[in-house]
C-alpha positions in Angstrom: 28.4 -23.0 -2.0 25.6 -22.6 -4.9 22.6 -24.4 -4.7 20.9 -25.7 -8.3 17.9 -27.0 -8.7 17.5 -29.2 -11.8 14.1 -29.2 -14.0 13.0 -31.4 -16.7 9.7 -31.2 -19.4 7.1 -33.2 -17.8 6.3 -35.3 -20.7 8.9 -38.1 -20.7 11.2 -35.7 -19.4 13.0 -37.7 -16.6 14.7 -40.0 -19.1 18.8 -39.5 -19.4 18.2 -39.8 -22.9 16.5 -36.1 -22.7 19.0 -35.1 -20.1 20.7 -32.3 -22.6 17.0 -30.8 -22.0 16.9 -30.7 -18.2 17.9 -27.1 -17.1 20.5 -26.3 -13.7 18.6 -23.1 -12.3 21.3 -22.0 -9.7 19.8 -20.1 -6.7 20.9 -16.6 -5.6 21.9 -13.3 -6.6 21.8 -12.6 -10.5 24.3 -9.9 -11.4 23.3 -9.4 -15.0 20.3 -9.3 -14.3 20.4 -6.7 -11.6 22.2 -4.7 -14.2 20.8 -5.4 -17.4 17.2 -6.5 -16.1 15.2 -6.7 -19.3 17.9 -7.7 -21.3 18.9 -10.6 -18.9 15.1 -11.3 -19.1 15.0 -11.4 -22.9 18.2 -13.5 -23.2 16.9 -16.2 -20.4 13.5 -16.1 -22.8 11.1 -15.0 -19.5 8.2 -13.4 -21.7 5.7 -13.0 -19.2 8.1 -12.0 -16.2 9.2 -9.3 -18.8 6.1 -7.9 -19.7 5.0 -7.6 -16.0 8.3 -6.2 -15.5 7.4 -3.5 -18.1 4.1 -2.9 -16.8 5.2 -2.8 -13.3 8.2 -0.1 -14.3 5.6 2.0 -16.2 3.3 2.5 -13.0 6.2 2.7 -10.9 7.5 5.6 -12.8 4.0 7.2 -13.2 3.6 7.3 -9.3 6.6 8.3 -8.2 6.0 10.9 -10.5 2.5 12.2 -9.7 3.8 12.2 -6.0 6.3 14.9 -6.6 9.2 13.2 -6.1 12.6 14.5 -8.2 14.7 12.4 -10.5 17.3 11.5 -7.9 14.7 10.0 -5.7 13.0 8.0 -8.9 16.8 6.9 -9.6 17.4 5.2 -6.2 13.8 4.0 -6.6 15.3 2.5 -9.7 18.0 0.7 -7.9 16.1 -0.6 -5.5 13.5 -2.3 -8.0 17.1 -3.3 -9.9 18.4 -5.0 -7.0 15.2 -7.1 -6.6 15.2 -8.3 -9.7 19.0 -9.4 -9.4 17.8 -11.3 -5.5 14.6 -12.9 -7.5 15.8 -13.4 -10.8 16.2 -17.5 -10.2 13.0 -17.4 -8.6 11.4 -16.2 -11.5 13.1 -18.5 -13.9 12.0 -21.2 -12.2 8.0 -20.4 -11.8 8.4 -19.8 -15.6 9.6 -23.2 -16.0 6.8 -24.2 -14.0 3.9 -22.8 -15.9 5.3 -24.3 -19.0 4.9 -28.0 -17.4 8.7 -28.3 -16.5 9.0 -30.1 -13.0 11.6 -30.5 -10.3 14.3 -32.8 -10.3 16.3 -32.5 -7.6 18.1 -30.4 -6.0 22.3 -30.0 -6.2 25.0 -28.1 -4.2 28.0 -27.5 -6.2 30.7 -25.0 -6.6 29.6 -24.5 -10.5 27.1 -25.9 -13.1 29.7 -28.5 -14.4 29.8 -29.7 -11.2 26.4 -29.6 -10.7 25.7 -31.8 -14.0 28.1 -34.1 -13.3 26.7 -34.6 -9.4 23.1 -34.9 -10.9 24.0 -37.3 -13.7 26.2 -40.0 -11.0 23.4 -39.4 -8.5 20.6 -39.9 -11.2 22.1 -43.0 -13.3 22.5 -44.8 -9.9 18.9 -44.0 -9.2 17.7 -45.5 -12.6 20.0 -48.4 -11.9 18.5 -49.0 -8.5 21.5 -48.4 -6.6 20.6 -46.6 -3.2 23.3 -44.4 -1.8 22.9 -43.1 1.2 25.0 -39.9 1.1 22.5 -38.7 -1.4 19.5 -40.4 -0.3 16.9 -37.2 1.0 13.6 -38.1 2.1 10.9 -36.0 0.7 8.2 -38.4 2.1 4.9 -37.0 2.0 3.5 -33.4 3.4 4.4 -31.9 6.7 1.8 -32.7 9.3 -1.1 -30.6 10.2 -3.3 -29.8 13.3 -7.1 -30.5 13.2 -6.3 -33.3 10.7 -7.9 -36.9 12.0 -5.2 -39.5 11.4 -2.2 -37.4 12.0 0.8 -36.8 14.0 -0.3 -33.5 15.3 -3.8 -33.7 15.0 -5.0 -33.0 18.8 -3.8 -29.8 20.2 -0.2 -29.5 22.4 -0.8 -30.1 26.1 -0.8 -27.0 28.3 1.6 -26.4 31.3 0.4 -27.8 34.8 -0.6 -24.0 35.7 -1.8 -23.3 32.2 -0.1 -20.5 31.5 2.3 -20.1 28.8 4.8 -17.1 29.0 6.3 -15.0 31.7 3.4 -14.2 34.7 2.5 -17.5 36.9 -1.2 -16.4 37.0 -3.7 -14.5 34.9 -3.7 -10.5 35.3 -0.8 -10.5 38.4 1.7 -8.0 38.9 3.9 -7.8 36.1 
């Protein structure tokens, strides 16, 4: 099932009166953009990804070239660099939102974007109206715990086995 995640513009953006500005960016493979890859990049408004894009398809082609290779070889080249952009298409959509001060919402699983709207909005509204569900409810607490940090969970180091050795041989350089 596809996964959405939902961005709004940071100033005042995580109002429901601006929610016909939050944006469902759903996760995985991008077709149209695997086959139309500037084009999709245009039409989604991705300036900088297509100008890198550009750049990075100029070099490519002047190396493969310079190497020797033949045009069947630059072709499947081609589809290979095509194919990427189709897996990272939603990746790239969403760091652009990011640079332009867009934040993350949430997060939605849904079988299509109206169903991811309508998900978002129930879960959203019953958030602003300080109702708690707890078949939505995710923690996102703060960050993961980290070693050498005083104060934390993890901060002294994981005890070692009685024999203190870790792995497959009982004792230190025996017979393997």
């Amino acid at each position: 099932m596809p996964v959405y995640t939902v961005h709004a513009p940071s100033p005042g953006g995580a109002d429901l009166r601006a929610g016909d500005k939050f944006v469902f960016v759903r996760d995985g493979f991008h077709f149209w953009a695997m086959i139309f890859g500037p084009f999709w990049l245009l039409w989604n408004r991705l300036w900088l990804v297509l100008i890198g894009w550009l750049i990075f398809m100029a070099a490519f082609h002047a190396g493969l070239s310079s190497l020797g290779l033949g045009r069947s070889s630059i072709f499947f080249a081609d589809i290979v660099v095509a194919l990427l952009t189709g897996l990272e298409a939603s990746s790239l959509r969403r760091w652009t939102l990011s640079r332009g001060k867009w934040r993350q919402l949430d997060i939605v699983v849904a079988e299509d974007r109206d169903t991811a709207e309508r998900r978002f909005f129930e879960r959203w509204s019953q958030k602003q109206h300080g109702i708690v569900n707890d078949q939505w409810a995710v923690d996102r607490g703060g960050p993961p715990p980290t070693r050498g940090v005083p104060g934390q969970q993890f901060s002294n180091p994981p005890p070692l086995p009685a024999g203190g050795i870790i792995g497959l041989f009982p004792e230190p350089g025996g017979s393997r």
